[in-house]
N, C-alpha and C positions, 0 to 999 in steps of 0.2 A: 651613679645612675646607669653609665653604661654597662658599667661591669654588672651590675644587677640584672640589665636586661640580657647579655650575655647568658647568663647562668639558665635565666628561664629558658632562653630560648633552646639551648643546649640542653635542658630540662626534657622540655616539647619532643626533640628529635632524638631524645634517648627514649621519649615516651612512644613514640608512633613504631620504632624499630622494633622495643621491646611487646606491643601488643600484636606486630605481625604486620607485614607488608602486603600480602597475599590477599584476595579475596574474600569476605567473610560467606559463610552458606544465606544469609539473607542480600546480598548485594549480588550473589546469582542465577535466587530465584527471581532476583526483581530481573535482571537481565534476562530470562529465559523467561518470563514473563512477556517482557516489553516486545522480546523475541516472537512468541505466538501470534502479539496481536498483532506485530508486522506482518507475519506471515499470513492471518486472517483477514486482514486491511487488503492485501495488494488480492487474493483469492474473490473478496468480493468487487476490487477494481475491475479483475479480468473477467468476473463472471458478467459483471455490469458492461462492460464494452462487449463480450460476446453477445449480449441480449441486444445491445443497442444495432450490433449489425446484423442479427437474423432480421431485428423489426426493418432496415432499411434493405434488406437485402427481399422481405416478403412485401414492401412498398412499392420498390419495382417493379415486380412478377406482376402485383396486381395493375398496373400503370399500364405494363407489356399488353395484357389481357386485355386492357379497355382499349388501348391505345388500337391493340386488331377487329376488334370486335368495332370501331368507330369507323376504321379503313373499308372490312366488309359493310358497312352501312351504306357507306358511300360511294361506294363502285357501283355503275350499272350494273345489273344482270343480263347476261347474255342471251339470248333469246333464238 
């Protein structure tokens, strides 16, 4: 029995040598593939966190604005 399995196995590994070790062209396109959409995932991360801090960055402004415009309200006028 062992010896049987021996053989196969020695089989197997004469099998895998002789069809190529190397990459096959469909195991590259899946990689340059997997490749794009990483690249397209993180592209819309960064676009996502750029929008997130224009809108907190035009949250402030408008804060700023009301924040002055509430100061002048509230100050005497000089007379």
């Amino acid at each position: 029995m062992w010896k049987e399995m021996r053989i196969v196995l020695a089989a197997a590994v004469l099998g895998m040598f002789a069809c190529g070790c190397g990459e096959s062209e469909e195991s590259k396109r899946n990689l340059e593939i997997l490749a794009r959409e990483g690249h397209a995932q993180k592209s819309a991360r960064e676009k996502e966190a750029a929008e997130k801090h224009r809108k907190i960055e035009d949250a402030r402004k408008w804060h700023r604005i009301q924040m002055e415009a509430y100061e002048k309200s509230m100050t005497p006028e000089a007379k």
